[in-house]
Backbone as numpy.savetxt, mean C-alpha at the origin, in Angstrom:
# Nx Ny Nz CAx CAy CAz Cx Cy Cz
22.66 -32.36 -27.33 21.67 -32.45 -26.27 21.96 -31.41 -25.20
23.24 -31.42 -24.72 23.60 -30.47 -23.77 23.19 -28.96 -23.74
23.60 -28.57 -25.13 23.62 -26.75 -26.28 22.00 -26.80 -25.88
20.97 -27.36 -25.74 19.66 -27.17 -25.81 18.74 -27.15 -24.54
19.43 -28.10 -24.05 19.56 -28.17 -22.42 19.63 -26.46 -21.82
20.95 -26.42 -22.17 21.39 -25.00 -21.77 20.69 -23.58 -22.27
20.41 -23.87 -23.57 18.90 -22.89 -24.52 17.72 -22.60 -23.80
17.26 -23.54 -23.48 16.07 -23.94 -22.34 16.45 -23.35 -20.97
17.04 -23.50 -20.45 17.45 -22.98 -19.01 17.89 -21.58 -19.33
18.50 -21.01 -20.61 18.64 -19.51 -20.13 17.43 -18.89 -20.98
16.89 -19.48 -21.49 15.58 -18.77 -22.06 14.51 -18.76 -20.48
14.73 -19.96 -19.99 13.69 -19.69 -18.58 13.83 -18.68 -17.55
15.06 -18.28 -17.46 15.71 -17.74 -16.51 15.09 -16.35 -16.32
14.44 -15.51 -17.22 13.55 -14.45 -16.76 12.32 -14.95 -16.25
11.78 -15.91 -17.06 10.84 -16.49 -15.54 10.59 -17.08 -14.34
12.25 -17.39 -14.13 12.44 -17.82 -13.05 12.35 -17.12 -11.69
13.26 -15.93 -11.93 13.64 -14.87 -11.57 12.73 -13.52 -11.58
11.70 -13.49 -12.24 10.35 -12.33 -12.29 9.32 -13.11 -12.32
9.13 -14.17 -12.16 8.10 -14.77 -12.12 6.69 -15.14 -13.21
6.05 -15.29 -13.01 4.99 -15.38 -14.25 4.55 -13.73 -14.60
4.82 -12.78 -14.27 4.48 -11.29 -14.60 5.41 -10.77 -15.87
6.21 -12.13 -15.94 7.53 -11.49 -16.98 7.09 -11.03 -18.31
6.11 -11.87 -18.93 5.39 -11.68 -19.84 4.17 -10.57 -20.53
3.80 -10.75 -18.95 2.63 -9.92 -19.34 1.98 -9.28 -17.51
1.59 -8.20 -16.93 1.36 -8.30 -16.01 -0.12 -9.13 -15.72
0.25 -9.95 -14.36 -0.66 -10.69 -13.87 -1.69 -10.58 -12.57
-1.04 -9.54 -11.72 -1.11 -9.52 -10.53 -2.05 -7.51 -10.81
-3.55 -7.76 -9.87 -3.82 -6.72 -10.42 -2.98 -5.51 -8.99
-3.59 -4.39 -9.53 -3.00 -3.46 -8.73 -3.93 -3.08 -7.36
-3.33 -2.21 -6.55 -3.94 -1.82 -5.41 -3.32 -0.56 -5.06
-4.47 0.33 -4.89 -3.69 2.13 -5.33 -4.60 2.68 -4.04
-3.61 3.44 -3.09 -4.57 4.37 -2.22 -3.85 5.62 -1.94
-5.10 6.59 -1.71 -4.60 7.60 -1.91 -5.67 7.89 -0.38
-4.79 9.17 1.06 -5.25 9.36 2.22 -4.55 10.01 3.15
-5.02 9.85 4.44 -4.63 10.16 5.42 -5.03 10.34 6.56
-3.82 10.14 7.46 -3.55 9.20 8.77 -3.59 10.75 9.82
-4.47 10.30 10.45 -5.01 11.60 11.95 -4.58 10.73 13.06
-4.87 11.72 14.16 -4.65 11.16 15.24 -6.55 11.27 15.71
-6.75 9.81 16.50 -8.31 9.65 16.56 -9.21 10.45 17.51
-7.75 11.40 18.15 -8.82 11.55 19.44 -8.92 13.53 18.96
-7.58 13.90 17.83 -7.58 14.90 18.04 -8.15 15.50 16.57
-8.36 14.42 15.74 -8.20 15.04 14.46 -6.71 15.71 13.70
-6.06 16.05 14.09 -4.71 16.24 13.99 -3.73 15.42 12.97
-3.78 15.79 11.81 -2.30 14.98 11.04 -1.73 14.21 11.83
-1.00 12.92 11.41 0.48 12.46 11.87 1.15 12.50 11.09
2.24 13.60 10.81 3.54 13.54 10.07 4.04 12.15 10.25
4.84 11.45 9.26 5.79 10.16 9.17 5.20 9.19 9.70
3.88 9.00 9.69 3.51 7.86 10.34 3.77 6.78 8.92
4.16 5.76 9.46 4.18 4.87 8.48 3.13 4.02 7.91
2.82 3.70 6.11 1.50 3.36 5.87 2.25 2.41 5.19
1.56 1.15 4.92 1.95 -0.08 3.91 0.49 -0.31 3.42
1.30 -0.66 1.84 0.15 -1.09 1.18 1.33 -2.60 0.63
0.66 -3.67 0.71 1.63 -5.21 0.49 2.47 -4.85 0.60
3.98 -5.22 0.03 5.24 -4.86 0.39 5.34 -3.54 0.27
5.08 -2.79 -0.29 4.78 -1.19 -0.31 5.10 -0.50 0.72
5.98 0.49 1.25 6.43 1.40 2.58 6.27 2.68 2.22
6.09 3.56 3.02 5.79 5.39 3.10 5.89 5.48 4.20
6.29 7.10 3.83 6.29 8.08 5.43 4.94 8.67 4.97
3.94 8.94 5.75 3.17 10.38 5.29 4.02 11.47 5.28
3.22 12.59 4.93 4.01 13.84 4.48 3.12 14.50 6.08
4.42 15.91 5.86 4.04 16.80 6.97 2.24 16.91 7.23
1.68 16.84 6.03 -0.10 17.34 6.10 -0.70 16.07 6.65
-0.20 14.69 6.89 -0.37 13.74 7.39 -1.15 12.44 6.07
-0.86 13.14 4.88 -0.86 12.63 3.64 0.20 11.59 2.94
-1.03 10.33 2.21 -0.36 9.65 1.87 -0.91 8.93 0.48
0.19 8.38 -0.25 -0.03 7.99 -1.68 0.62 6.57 -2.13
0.37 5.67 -2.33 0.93 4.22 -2.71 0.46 3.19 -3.35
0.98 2.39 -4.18 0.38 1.39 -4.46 1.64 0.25 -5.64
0.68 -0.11 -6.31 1.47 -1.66 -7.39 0.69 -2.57 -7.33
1.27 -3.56 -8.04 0.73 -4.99 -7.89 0.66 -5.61 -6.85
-0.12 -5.92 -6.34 -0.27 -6.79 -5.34 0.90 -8.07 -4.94
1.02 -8.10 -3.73 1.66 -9.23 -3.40 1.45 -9.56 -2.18
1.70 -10.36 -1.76 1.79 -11.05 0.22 2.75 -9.67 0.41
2.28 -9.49 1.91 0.98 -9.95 2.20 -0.50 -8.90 1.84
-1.78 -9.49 1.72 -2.37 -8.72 1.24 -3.21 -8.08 2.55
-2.18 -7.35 2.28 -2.39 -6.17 3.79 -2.19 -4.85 3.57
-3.33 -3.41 3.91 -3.07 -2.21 4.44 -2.85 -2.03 5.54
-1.67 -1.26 6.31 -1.69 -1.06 7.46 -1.06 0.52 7.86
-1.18 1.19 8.96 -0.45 1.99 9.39 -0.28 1.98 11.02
1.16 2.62 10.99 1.23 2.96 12.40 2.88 3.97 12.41
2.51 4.32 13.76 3.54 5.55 14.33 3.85 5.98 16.13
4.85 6.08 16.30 4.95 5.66 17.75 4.39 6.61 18.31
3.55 5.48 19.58 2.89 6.32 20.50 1.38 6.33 20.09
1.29 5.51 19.05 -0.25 4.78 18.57 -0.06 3.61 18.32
-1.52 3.41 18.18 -1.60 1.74 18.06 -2.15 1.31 16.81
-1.14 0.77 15.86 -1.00 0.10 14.10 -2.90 -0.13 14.37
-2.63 -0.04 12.87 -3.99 -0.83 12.18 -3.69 -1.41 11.42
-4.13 -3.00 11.23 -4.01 -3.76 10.24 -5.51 -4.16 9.49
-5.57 -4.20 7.88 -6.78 -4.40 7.37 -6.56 -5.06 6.08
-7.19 -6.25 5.46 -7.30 -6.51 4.50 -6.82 -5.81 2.65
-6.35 -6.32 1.98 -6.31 -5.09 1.10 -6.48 -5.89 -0.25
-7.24 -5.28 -0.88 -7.95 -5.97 -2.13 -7.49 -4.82 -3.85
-7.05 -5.31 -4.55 -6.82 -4.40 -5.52 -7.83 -3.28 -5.88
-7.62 -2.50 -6.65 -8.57 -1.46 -7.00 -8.29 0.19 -6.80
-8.84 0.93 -6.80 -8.34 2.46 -6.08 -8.91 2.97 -5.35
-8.29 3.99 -3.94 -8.98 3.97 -3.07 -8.72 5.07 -2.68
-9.69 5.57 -1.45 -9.45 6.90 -0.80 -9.73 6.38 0.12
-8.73 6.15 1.71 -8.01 6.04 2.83 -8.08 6.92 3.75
-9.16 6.56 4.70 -9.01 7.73 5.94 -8.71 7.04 7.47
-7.68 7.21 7.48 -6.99 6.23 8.63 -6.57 7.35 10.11
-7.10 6.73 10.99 -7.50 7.53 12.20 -7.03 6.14 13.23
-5.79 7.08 14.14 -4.77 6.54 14.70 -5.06 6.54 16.07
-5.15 5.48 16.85 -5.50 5.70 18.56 -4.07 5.82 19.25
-4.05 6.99 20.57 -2.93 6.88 20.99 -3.04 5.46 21.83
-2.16 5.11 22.11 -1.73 4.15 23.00 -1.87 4.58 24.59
-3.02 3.59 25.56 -3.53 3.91 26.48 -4.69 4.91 26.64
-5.34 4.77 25.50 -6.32 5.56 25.21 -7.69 4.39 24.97
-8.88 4.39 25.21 -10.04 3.02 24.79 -10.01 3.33 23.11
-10.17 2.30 22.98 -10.53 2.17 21.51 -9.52 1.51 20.80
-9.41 1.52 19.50 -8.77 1.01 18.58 -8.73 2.10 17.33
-7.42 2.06 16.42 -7.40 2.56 15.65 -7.96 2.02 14.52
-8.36 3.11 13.50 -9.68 2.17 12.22 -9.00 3.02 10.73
-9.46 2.27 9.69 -9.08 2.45 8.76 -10.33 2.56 7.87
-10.71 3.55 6.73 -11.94 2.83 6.05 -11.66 3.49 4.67
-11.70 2.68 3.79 -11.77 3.27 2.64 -12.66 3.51 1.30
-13.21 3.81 0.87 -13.96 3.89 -0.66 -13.35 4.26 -1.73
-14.16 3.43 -2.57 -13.79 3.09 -4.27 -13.71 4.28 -4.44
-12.91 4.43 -5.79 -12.88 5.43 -6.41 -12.20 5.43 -7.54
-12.24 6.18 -8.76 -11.40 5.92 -9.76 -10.50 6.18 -10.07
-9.59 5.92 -10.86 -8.08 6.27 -11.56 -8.35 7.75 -11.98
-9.17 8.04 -12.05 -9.17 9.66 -12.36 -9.11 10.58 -11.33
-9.73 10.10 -10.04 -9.73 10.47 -8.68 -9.00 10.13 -7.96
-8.03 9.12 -8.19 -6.56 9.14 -7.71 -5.54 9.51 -8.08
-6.11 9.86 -9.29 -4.96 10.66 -9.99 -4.77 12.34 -9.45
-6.39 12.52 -9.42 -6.31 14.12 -9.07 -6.05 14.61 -7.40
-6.56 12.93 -6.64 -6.16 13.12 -5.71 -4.67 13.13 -4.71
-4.07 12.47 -6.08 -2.40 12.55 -5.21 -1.48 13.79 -5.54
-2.11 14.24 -6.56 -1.48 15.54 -7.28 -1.45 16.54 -5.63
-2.74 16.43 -4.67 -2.67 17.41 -3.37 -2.17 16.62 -2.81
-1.39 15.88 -2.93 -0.48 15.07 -1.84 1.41 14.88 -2.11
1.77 15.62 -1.76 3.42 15.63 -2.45 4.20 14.25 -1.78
């Protein structure tokens, strides 16, 4: 009884530990491909930081950015960089093109994010101009 006991528990143990994706993936993806200006100047922000769910990036010097995976909590896009004010927005699987426009801080307004569909072929070609 014990020997089977123990069979059972280390046969579970990759699903314990990876969860129900162990098998087969479950969780769809969420892919964006963009970039983060400053709102008042048009201007790149180098290193501003972008999240896609647990997902982290710097943009690149051109103020370009590329990320994605499976989804997880939280299901959130966001960016921000000091001396502006973050944007936080919903984030739904699929592929995307990301034009995120950053308010300085003490400036009216708010910073905005907006993105459109687009396909795996167009994110593909679109991150290739994004190092």
């Amino acid at each position: 009884m014990r020997t089977s006991q123990l069979r059972v528990a280390w046969l579970s143990l990759p699903l314990l530990v990876s969860g129900c994706c162990y098998f087969m993936p479950c969780h769809p993806g969420g892919y964006v491909v963009g970039v983060v200006t400053d709102a008042i100047s048009g201007q790149a922000i180098p290193n501003a930081s972008v999240r896609l769910y647990y997902y982290d990036i710097n943009s690149a010097p051109s103020g370009c950015f590329k990320l994605g995976g499976a989804d997880a909590l939280p299901f959130e896009f966001g960016a921000s960089a000091p001396g502006y004010k973050p944007v936080v927005v919903d984030a739904t699987p699929g592929f995307y093109r990301a034009t995120v426009k950053l308010m300085p801080v003490g400036s009216p307004g708010n910073s905005t994010s907006t993105a459109v569909d687009i396909s795996s072929e167009q994110y593909a070609e679109l991150s290739r101009s994004c190092p």
